[in-house]
N, C-alpha and C positions, 0 to 999 in steps of 0.2 A: 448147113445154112445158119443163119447167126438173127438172132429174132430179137427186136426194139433197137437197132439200131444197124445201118446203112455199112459202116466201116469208112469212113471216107472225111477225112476232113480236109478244107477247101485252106492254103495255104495264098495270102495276096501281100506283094510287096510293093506297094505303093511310090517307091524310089526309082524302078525302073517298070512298073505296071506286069510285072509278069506275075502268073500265077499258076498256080498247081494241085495235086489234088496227093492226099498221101493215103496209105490203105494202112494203120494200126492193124496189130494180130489182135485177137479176138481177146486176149489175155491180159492187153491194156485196158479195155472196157470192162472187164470182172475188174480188174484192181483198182482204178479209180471213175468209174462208172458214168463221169462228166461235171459238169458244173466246174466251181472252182478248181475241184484234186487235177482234173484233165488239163484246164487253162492255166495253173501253177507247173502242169510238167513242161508245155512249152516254155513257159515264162524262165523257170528254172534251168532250164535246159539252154537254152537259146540267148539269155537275154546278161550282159555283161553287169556286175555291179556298180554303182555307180552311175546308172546311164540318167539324160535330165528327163524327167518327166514328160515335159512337150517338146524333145525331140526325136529325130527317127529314132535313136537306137531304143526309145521303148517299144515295148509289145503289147496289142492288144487283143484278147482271146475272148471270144462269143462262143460260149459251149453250150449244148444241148445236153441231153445224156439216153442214157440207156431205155427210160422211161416216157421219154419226151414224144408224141404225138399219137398215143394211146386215147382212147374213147370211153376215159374214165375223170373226174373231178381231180381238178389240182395240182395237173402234172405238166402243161405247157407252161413252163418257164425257162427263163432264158439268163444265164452268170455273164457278165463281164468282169475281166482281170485287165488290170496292167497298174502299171507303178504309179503310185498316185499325185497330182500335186496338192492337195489339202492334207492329205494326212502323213504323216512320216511314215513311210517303207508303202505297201502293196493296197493297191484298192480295190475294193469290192463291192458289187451290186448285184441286183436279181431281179427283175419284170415278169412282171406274167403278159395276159392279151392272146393274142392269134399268131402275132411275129413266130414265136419259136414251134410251135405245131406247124406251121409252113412251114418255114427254114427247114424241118426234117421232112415235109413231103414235096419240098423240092429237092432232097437227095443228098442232105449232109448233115455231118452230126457234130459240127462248129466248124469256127471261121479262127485262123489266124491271123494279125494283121500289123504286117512289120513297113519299117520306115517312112515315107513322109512325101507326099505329092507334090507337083511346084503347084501346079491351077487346082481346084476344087473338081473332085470326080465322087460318081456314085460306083455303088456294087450292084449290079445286076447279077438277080439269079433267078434261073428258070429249068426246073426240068433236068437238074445236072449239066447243065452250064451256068457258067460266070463270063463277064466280061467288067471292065471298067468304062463306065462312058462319064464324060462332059459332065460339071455339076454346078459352070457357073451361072448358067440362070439361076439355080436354087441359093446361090447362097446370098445373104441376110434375111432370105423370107422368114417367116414364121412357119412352124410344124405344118399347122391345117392348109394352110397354101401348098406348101412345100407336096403336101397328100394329095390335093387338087388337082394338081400340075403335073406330078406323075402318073395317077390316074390314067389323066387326059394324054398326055403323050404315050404313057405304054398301053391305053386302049385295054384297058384291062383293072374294074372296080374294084377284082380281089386281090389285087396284090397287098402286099404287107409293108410297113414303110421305117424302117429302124434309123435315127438320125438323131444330132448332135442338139440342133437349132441355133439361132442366132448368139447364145451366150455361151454356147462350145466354141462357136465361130470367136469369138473374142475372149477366149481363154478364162474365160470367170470358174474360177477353182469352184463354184458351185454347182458349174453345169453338168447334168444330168444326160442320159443317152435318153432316148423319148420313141416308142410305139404306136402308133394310133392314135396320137396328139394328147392322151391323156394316160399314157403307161408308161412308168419310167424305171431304171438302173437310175435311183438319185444317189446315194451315195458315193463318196469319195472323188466327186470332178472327173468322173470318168470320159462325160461330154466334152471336156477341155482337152481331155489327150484324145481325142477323134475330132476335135476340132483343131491340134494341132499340125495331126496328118491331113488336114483339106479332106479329108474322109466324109462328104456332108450327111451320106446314107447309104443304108445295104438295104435293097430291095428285092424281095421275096417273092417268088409263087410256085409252087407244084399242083399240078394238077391230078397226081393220083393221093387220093387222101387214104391210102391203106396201108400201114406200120402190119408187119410178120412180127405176131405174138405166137408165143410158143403153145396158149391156148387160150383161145379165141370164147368159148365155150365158158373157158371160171373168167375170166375177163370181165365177159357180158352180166355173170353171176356177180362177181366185186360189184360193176357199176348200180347193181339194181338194190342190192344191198346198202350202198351208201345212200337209195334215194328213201330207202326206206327208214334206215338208221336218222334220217334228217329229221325227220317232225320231234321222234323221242331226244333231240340234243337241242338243248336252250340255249346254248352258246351258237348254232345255226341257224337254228331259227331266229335268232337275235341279229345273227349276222347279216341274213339275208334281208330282214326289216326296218334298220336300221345304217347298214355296213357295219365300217370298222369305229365310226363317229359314234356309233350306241356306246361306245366304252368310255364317252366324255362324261355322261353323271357319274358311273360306275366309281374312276379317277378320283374325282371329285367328290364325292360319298366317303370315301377313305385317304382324304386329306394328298392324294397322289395326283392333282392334277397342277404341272407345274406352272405360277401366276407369277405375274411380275419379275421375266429373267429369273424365278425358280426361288425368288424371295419365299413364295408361301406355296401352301400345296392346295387352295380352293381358292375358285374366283368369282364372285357375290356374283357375276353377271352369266352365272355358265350357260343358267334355263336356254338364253338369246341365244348360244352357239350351239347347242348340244345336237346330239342326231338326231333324238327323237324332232326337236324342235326344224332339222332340215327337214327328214321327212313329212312331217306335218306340213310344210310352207314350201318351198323352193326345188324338193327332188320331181323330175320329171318321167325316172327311168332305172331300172334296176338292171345293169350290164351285166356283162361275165367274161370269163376266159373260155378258151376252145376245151369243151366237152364239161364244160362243170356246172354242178349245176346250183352251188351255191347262193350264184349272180351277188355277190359283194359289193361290184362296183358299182357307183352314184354319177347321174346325169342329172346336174340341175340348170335351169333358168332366172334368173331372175337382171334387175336392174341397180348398179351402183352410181348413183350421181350422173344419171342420162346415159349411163353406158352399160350395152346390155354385155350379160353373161350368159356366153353359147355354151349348149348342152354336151357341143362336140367335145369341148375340153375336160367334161368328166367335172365330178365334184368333189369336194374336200374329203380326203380321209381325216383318221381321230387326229395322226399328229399335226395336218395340216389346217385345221381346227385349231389345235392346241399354240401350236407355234406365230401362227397369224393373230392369233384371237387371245387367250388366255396368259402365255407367252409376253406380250404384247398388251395386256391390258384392253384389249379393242373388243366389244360385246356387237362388232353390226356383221352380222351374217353374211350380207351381201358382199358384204369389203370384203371380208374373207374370202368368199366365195370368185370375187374379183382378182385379188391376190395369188390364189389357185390357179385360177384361169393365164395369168399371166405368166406364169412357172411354167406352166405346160406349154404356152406358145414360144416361150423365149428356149425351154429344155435347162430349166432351174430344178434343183432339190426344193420340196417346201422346206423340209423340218432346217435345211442348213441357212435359206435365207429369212424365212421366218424369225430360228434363231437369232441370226445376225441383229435382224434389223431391233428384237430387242435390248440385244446387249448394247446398240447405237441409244436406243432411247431410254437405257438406264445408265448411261455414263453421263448424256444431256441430265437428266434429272439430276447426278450426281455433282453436276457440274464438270465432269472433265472431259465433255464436248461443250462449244459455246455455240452459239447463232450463226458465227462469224467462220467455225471450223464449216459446217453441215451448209449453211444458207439459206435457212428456216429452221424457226424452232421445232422440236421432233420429240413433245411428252408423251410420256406413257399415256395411252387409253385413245387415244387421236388418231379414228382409223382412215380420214384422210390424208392424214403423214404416212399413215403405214403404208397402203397404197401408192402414194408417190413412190417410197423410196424404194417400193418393189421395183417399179417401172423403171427409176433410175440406175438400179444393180442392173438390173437386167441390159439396158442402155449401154451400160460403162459411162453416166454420162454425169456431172459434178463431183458429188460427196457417192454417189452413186458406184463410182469407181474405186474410192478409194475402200470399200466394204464388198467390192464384188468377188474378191477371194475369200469370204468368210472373214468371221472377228476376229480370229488372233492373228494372221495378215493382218487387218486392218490395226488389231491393238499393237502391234510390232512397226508399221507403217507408220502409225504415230507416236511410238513409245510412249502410251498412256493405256490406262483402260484396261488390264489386265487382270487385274484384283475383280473385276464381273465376267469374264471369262466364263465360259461352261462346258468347254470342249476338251476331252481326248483325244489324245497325240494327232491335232487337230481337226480332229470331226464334233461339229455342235450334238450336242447331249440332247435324245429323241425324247419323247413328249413320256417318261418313267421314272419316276426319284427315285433314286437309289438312297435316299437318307428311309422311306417307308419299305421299298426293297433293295433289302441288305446283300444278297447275294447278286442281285443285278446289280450294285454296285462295284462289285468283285467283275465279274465281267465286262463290266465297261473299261476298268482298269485294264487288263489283262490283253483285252480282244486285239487281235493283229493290225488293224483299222479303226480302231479308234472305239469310241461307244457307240452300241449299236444292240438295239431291240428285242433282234431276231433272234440272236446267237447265242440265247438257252433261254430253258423254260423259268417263268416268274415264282418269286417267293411264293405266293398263296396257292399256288397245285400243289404247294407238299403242306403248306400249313390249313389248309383247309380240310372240313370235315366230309365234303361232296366225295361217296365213295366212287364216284365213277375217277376222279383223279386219280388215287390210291392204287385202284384195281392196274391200271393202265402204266402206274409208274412202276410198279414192282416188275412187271417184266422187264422192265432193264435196269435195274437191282435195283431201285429206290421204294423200302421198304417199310419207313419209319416216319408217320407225321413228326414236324417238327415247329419248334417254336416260332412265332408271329415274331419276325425282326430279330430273329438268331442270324448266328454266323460263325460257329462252331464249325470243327472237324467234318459234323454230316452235313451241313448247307451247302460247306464246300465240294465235297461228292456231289450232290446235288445239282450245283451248277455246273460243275464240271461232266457231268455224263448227260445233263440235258444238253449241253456243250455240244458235244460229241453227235449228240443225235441229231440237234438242228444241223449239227456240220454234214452229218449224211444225206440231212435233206436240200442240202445247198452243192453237195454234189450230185446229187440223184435228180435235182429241179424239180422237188418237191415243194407247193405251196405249205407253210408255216401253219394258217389259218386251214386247213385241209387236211393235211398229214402231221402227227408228233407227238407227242408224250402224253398229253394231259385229255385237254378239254375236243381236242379237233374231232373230226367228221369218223378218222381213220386212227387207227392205233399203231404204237409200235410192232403189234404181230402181224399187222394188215399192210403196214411198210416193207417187211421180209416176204407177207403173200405174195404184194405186188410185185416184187423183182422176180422173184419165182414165176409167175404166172408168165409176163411178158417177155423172161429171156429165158426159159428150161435153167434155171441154175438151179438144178432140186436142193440141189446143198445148200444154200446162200442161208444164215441165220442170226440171229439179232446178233452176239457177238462178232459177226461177220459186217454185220450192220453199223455197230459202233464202232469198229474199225477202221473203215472206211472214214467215218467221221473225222478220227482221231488222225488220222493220216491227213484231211484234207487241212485240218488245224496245224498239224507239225507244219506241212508242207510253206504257208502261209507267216508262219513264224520264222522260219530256216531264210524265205526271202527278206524279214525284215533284220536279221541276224547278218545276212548278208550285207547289206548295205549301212552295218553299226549299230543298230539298235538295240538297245536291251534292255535289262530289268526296268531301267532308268526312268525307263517313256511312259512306265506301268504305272502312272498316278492322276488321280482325280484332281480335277479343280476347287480351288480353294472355300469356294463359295458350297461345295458341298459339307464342311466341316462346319459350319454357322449355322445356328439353329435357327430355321422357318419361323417367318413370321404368320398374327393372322389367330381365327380364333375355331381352329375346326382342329379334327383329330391328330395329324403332324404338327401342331403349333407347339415350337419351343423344342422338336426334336433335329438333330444332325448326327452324320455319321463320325465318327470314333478314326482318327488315325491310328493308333496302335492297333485294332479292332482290325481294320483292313489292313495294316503290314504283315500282320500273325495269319489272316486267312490268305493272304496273296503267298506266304511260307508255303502254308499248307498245301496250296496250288499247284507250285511249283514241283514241292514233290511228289503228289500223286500224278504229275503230268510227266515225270520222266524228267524233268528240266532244272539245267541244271543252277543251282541256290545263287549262285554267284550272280551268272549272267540275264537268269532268264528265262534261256533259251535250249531248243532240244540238244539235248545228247547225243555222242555219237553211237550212243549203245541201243534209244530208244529211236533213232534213225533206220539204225539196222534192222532195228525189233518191227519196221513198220514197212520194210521193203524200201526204206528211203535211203540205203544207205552212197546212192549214185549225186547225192547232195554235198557240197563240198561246203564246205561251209569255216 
């Protein structure tokens, strides 16, 4: 019997509507466990190089994993993969909510989803069936409608509702896949290639809610463990008081909150956006994901210029905070919180349109937008500009359109505007300076999709003196505090094995904020518990554990290897080399070219990759079980 997970994933070709169900040996789940590693072997396997983005021949892969609908904090999440249109080579994202704890107790442990429908259809699933029905009532609605309507027609409140919304439908490189009208896969446009396939939604329900854990017994023990572990951890407690918006003073306290398109790293106006300051004023509700008990997630209310803001669509996280608000020059909560709302209804990224719409209003300021480009002047701090021009990307409709793929679309669009840029290998740069974190700078160069948050642990768990860090990092060999804003030989270790470990948790569907190395709920030995507990793998151990990582990262790199990519794409934007303006702790500092070409050296070789291109070797392919990658 094979315990956390079904064996079965649901195969749908939207070209001729047929579908199937394939059974994996048990051997594929020990080795790449789910999330991305699982959605890259179809990908890799399946999917020719070269194929366009939004047409049929890409693939798009919803994986579960091993872990996924267990009765313990932080494990219903849910990967999508396929080739990206915003970023050069492979996109990636990860949601949490209810969606993927159903998806496995309606009886599968991801979705494959090849070629391209003529009319708009949904996925039904129920109970180990699938079918494809009719989806063009649904399409241009908005998410919360689109949940309404299905509701109502499948007679059935708990169903789960995964879909594109109206800016996947219209191919905006920014759109986002959307859960619950307010959970999303925002990165990489993944909503635009399921918007390309008329794909509008996959809808979810099982009715037996029982996952076969190998023991049932230390399970129940984990879960009670972590509720207890909770009050003694300030970082959850924090989290749960504030969400992830408590970490806007935090930022801003140490010069890292990035203002004005990333001009300076503090924004005089922060008190007006901050979390504390939502929860004081405008939160209505403290959400969660299935079985956690963290509750993270923010429902607010309030009114923007006569227009209210529903609680349904959830409230600002820190980057979307940052990106609308600080980003953007704009100190009114509500706009913000407006701005949010509208992301969620249309199935936008904050942090990518957020972004954008900065970089829009520091080229105006710059002068290299005029009145007569845009249609209105669009200054920094004007958070009824910002506002509009949410609503306009979102639209596709003026100036609106021509920034609905992100800024460097847009600065390529207009052959201007490039020199404010803030994106890798074109993903907008998340609400973290890498000129105060040095080695998160390294990773955002480096990362397969562009810069991106998640994908290791931050400078200050190894430079800080908090020994609960320390303790938690040396089990997976990170043994040596090191210096505040180094970038040395050990930084680079550093980010590269936090690397590796968030990489396990992004195939394992492990919450970042719950499960990882440093400050989270759970540790890296309680990450090894947990597979152990829910699938008998008595063996499974941390080097097993960053394995897996490390493999889901080659895996990720070999795709974008595949389609040309290399070393080449490995570079930050220029506007990171200029030094911050501004009168707080980062003022006057930027990062070091040379600085970052010597640690991205160092990278490479401790990554197996090789110095010329890049990219994995065919030695550390082999070395990794990947050697079925042609590359």
């Amino acid at each position: 019997m094979s315990f956390g997970y079904h064996g079965k994933i649901l195969h749908v070709n939207l070209t001729d509507s047929s579908i199937f169900e394939e059974r994996p040996p048990d051997a594929f789940y020990r080795k790449y466990l789910g999330g991305s590693a699982m959605g890259m072997y179809y990908i890799l396997n399946d999917m020719s190089p070269g194929a366009d983005p939004l047409g049929p021949d890409n693939i798009l892969t919803l994986m579960l994993s091993v872990l996924t609908g267990a009765p313990i904090s932080g494990q219903s999440r849910l990967t999508a993969n396929a080739k990206s249109p915003l970023v050069d080579g492979i996109g990636d994202s990860q949601s949490g909510g209810f969606f993927p704890a159903e998806l496995k107790f309606a009886g599968y442990d991801g979705i494959v989803v090849k070629g391209q429908s003529e009319k708009p259809v949904y996925l039904w699933i129920k109970d180990g069936e699938a079918e494809l029905r009719n989806a063009t009532h649904l399409w241009g609605k908005s998410t919360g409608d689109v949940n309404d309507i299905l509701i109502s027609e499948l007679n059935d409140k708990k169903i789960e509702v995964m879909q594109c919304g109206p800016a996947g439908e219209k191919l905006s490189y920014l759109a986002a896949i959307i859960n619950m009208a307010n959970r999303a896969n925002g990165r990489t446009g993944l909503g635009a290639v399921m918007g390309s396939k008329r794909l509008k939604a996959v809808v979810v329900r099982g009715t037996s809610k029982k996952l076969p854990v190998a023991s049932s017994k230390q399970l129940n023990k984990f879960a009670r463990s972590g509720v207890t572990a909770f009050d003694d951890n300030a970082s959850m407690v924090g989290l749960r008081k504030d969400g992830t918006a408590g970490v806007t003073s935090l930022q801003h306290a140490d010069g890292g909150l990035p203002t004005y398109n990333f001009n300076s790293g503090q924004f005089a106006a922060m008190d007006s956006i901050s979390g504390e300051t939502m929860t004081d004023t405008i939160l209505t509700g403290r959400e969660t994901c299935y079985a956690c008990t963290v509750r993270c997630k923010r429902s607010v209310t309030t009114t923007y210029r006569d227009e209210q803001v529903d609680e349904k669509y959830g409230g600002p996280e820190y980057e979307t905070l940052a990106t609308f608000g600080s980003y953007c020059g704009v100190s009114d909560l509500s706009a913000v919180a407006m701005a949010n709302q509208i992301c969620n209804e249309y199935g936008l990224d904050t942090i990518g349109t957020g972004a954008t719409i900065a970089w829009a209003m520091e080229c105006f300021e710059e002068g290299i937008l005029s009145e007569k480009d845009v249609g209105f002047p669009i200054p920094m701090g004007d958070p009824e500009v910002m506002v509009k021009l949410t609503k306009l990307l979102a639209s596709r409709i003026g100036f609106g359109d021509v920034i609905a793929d992100g800024s460097r679309a847009a600065a390529n669009r207009l052959d201007r505007g490039h020199e404010y840029l803030i994106t890798v290998k074109g993903a907008e740069t998340p609400a973290h300076m890498p000129q105060v974190k040095r080695s998160l700078g390294l990773i955002y160069a480096v990362n397969p999709f562009g810069a991106d948050h998640n994908s290791s642990e931050h400078d200050p768990a190894v430079e800080d003196d908090y020994k609960h860090y320390s303790d938690r990092l040396q089990s997976i060999g990170i043994k040596t505090k090191l210096p505040a804003k180094s970038l040395g030989p050990d930084k680079v270790r550093f980010a590269l094995t936090t690397q590796h470990m968030n990489s396990f948790l992004d195939s394992a569907n492990l919450c970042v904020f719950v499960w990882g190395s440093a400050w989270q709920l759970f540790s890296p030995e309680d990450c090894v518990s947990l597979v152990i507990t829910i699938t008998g793998w008595d063996d499974f151990t941390i080097d097993e554990m960053l394995l897996v990582g490390e493999r889901r990262l080659n895996m990720l790199r070999a795709f974008n290897a595949r389609e040309g990519i290399d070393r080449t794409a490995d570079k930050l934007p220029k506007k990171f080399f200029k030094t911050l303006q501004g009168d707080g702790p980062s003022s006057g500092i930027a990062l070091d070219i040379e600085e970052i070409m010597q640690a991205q050296e160092w990278y490479y070789e401790m990554s197996g990759w090789s110095p010329d291109s890049g990219n994995p070797t065919n030695d550390t392919l082999k070395r990794l079980g990947l050697e079925w990658i042609d590359l």
